[in-house]
Each structure stands twice: as C-alpha cells, then as structure tokens.
C-alpha positions in Angstrom: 0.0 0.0 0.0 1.3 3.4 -1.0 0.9 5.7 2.1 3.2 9.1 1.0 2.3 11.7 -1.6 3.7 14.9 -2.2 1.7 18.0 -3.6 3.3 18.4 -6.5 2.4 14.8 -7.7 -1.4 15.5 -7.8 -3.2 16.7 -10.3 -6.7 18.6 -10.2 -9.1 18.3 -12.8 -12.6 19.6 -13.1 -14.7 18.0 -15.5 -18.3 19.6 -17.0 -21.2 16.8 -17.5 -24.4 16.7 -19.1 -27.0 15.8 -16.5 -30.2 13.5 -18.3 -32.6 15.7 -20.2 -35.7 16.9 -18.7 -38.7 17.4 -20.5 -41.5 19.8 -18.9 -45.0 21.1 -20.7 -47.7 20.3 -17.8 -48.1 22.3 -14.1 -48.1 18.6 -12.9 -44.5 17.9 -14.0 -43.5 21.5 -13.0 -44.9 21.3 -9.6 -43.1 17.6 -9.1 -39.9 19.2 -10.1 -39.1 22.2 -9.0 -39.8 24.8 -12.0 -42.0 27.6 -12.0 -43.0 30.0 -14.7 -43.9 33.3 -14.0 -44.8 37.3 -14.8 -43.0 40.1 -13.0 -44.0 43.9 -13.4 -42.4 46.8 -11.5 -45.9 48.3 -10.7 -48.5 45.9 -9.9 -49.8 45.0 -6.7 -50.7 41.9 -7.4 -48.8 39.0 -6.6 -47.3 35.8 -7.9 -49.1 32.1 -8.6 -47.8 29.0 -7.7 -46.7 26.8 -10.5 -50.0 25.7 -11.2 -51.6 28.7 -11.7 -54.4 27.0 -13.3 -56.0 26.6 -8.9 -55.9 30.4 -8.9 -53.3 29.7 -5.6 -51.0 32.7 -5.1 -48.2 32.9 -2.7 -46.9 35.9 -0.7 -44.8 37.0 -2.9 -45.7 40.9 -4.6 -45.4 40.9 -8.6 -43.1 44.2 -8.1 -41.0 43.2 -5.4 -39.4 39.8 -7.8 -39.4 42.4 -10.5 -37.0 44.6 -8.3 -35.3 41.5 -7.1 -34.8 40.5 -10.7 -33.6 43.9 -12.0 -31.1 44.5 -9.1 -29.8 41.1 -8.8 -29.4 39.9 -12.4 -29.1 43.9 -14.4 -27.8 45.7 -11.7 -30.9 48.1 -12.2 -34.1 48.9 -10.0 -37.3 49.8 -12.1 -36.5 48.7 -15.1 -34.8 45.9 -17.2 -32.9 46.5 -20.8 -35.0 45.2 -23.4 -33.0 41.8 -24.5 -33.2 42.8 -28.5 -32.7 46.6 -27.8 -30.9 47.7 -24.9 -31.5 51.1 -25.0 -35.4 50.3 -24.3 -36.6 49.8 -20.7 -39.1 47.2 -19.9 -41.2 47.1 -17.0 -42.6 43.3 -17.4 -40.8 40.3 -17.5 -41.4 36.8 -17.6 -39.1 34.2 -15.9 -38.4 30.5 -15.9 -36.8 29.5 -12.2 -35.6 25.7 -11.6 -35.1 24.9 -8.3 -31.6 23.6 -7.0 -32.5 19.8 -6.4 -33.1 19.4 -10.0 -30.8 21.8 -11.1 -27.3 20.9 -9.3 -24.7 22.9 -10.4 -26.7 24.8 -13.1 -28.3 25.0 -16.8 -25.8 22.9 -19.2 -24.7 25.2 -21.5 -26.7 25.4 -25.1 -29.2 22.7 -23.8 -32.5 24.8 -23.4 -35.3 24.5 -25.7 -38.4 26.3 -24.5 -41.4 26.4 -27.0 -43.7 29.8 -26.0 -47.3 30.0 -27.3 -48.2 33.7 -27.5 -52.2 33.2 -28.2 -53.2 32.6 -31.7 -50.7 34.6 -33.1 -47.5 33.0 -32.8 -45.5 30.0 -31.6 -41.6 30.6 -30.9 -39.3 27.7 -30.1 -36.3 29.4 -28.7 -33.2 28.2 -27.4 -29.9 29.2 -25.5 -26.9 30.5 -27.1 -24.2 30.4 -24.5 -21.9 33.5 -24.3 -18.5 32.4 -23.6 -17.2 36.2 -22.6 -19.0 36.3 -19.7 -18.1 32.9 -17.6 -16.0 34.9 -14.4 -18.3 37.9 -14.7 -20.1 39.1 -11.8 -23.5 37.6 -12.7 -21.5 34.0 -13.7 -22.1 32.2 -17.1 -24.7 33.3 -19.5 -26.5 32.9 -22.5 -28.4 34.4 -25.3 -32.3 33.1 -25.2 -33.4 33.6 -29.1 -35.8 32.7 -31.8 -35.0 29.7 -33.3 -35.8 30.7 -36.9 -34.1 33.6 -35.6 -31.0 33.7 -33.7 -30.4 37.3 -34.4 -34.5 37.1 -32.5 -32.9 38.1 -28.6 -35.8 37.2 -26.4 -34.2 36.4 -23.1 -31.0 35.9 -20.9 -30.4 32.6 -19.4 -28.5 32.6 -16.1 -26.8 29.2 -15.8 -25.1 29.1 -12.8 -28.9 30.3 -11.4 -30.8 28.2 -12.9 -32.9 31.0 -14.4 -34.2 32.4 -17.6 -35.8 36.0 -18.0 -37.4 37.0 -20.9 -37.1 40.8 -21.3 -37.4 41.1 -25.2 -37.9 40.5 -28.8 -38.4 41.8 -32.3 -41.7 41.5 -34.3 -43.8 39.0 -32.7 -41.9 38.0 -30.0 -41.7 41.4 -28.6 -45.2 40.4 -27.1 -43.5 38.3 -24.4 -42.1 41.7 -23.2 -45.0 44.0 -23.8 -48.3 41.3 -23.0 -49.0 41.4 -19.5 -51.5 38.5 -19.4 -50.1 35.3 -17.2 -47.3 33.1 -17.6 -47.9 29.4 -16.5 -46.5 26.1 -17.9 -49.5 25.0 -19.7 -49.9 23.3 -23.6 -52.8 25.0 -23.8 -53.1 28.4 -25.0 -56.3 30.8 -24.9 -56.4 34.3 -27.0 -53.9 36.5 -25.6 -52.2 34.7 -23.0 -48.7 33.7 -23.0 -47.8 29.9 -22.0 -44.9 28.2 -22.0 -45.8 24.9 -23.2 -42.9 23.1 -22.9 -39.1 23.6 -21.5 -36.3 21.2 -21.9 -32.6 21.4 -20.1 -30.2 19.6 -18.9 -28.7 20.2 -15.9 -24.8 20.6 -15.2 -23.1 18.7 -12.8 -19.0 19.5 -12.2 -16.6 16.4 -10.5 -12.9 17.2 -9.5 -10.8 14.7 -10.1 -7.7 14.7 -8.2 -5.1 12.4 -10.0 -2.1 11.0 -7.9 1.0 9.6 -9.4 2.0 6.5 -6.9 6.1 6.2 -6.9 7.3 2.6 -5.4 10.8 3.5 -6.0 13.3 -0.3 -6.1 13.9 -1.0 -2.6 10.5 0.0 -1.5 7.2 -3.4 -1.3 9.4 -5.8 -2.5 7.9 -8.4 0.6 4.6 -9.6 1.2 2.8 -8.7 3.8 0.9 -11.8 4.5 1.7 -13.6 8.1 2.2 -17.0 6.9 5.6 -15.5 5.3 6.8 -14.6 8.5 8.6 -16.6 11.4 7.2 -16.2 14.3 9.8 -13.3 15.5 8.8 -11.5 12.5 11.3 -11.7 10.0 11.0 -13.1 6.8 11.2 -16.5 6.0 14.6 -17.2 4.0 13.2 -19.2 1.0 11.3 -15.7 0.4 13.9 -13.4 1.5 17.1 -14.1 -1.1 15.3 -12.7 -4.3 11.6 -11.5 -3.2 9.5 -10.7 -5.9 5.3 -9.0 -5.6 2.6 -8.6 -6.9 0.6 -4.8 -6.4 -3.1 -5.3 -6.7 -4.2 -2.6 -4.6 -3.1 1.3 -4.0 -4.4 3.1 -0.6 -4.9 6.9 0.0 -4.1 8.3 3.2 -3.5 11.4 4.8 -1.3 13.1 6.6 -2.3 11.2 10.0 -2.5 7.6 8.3 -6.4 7.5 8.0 -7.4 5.0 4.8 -9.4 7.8 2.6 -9.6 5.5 -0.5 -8.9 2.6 -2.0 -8.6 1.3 -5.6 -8.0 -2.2 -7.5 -5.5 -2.3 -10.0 -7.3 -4.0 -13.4 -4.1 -6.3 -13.6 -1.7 -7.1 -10.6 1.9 -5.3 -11.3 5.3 -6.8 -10.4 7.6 -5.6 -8.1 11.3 -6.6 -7.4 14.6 -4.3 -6.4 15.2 -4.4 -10.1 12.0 -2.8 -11.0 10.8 0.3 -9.9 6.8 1.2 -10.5 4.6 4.3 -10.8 0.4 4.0 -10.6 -1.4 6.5 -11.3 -4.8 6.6 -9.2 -7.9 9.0 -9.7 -10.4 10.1 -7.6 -14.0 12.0 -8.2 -15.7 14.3 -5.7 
C-alpha cells in the first residue's frame, strides 16, 4: 500500500457533464420538479401564482418586489430591465423560468435549453440558449443568449446558468409580445387568445466532478515483501526461502492522509510486479 504523496504529484481536474434531459410542458411535471413559470411587473400589486396557476393559488410573494429582485440582482438596475433585442429600451414586465436547486445541481448545461412559447393565436416561438462564452468569471456568472430559433439574431431572453434562471425581457416583431403582453405566464400546452404559456421547456442540468489524479512512486527498494503472516517466522522476520530474491505482486493502492487515515482505495485492473530491479509508478484518480 502506498501511504506518502507529495503535492506536487497530484493533479486537479474539473470535468463539466451533461446531467439527463428533462422534458417539462404540464403544471403537474413542474410542480413535481421544482420549476415555476412566472410574470413580473415593477408596478403591480398583485402577486405571484404558484406553479399551477391553473388553482388560482397565489403565494406571498408581490409581482413588483421579484421584478425589483430580478432587475437588481441579475441587471444591476431597479425599475427597469434592458430590453433583451434593444438595450436602449426599458421594460417594465418580464417573464421568468426559475428551476429549483435539487433538480438543477450545479446549473443549466450550457446550449441545452429549448423552451417552446405559445403567444395566443398569433404566434409560436421555439427558442433556445446561445451560451456566451465572454462572460463565464463575470459578476453575474455564465450566460446565454435566449433567441428565436428561426431567428438567432430574435434576442428574447437571458439565461442565467449558474442560477438556474431564464428571463425574458425582449424581442423583435412578434416576440416582442413576451415583453409587452401582461397576461399570465404558466407552464401549460394549452393556449387561450392573448395569453402567454410556456408549453414546454427542456434542459439539462450541469453537474462538475474534481478529479484529483495521484501519481503513486514505489521506488526499487521500496514493497518488494509480502505482507501476508504466513511469510513470517514467528519473531517477525521473513522466512529465508522468500527473502534471497523477493519478488510481488501490487493489486491494490491506498490513499491516506497526513495522519495515516485510509481515505480511498482502488484495485488495480491487472496485478503489477515488483522486485529491487524494478521500480513502479500508478497512477490513481479520484471523483468528488
């Protein structure tokens, strides 16, 4: 068993994965997972539904103060938000997607969203995320373009990865309605004249391992006697058929720390040899 390592022999690597799709288009699935779907406005009173907004249930929860929390948090504003398509408009509704952190683990997976919005009977958008690789260290963390499909020059929204959040401040033609409509927001496949639904929202959520990789040095004179009793006499030494020319076998590598405490353990897929004539190296990974 290796029981020494030095810092400069590990390795730290962080690796990005994909999390399983999820699909969403029905209150029921949003309810069961986390997600809700929503309309801000920096005026109104009112206040905001549950998911299934369908019951009429609202929560505490004032329409203008998750505007302002929205607009100071994610825009660094108060009253208003920048219109997503042009910035130099302020808009004073918003509608936002908001997956909870048990579903969402480390965030949105970058260019994995596909949210199809039904504005009424006069449009349908299937838009998407178009991550922005500029802004990954930035004060409001990785984020992405939300556009028009048939349209990616179409800006209708920012996704917030790291959040887990999509806002929809925006849009050109008929997509600018998301911005400018303030009838509901619920996720619903059905659609009544002027109302806004999302009727379905896919993602995948991002999960990120370390993975500490430890080069394992068993240098010639180092594990070159077994350790199991029956090779011993019974003071403790070796037994001299074994001692004149030992030669092992390394099936298994230990991690410990500082104070000797087994931390992990791996199996070798093939046992190595080991002799004073041989020295050997195993490398040894380990996700957290």
């Amino acid at each position: 068993m290796f029981t020494e390592f030095k810092p400069q022999d590990t390795i730290v690597n962080k690796l990005d994965i994909a999390n399983a799709q999820l699909t969403i288009s029905t209150t029921a699935q949003a309810n069961a997972s986390g997600i809700w779907a929503f309309i801000a406005n920096s005026t109104t009173s009112s206040y905001l539904y549950k998911p299934d907004n369908s019951s009429n249930s609202s929560t505490t929860v004032s329409s203008s103060a998750s505007f302002r929390h929205h607009a100071n948090y994610f825009f660094g504003t108060n009253t208003f938000i920048p219109d997503s398509y042009s910035p130099t408009l302020q808009r004073t509704t918003i509608r936002v997607i908001q997956v909870g952190r048990p579903v969402l683990d480390e965030g949105f997976y970058k260019n994995s969203i596909t949210a199809v919005i039904n504005i009424g009977s006069v449009a349908s958008i299937t838009a998407k995320d178009i991550a922005n690789r500029s802004s990954e260290g930035s004060p409001f963390g990785f984020t992405a373009s939300l556009v028009d499909g048939s349209n990616t020059g179409d800006k209708i929204g920012t996704v917030f990865y790291d959040h887990g959040v999509v806002v929809l401040h925006g849009g050109s033609g008929s997509s600018s309605a998301v911005t400018l409509s303030t009838s509901g927001f619920a996720i619903n496949s059905t659609v009544n004249a002027n109302e806004i639904r999302l009727a379905q929202f896919k993602f995948q959520s991002r999960n990120i391992l370390k993975r500490s990789i430890f080069f394992c040095r068993g240098f010639n004179y180092e594990y070159n006697y077994t350790t199991n009793p029956t090779s011993r006499n019974s003071d403790g030494t070796i037994l001299n058929s074994l001692s004149s020319n030992p030669t092992t076998f390394v099936t298994t590598v230990g991690l410990y720390n500082k104070d000797g405490v087994l931390l992990a353990i791996g199996k070798l897929s093939q046992a190595k040899k080991k002799s004073f004539s041989e020295e050997i190296i195993i490398k040894a990974s380990v996700d957290l």
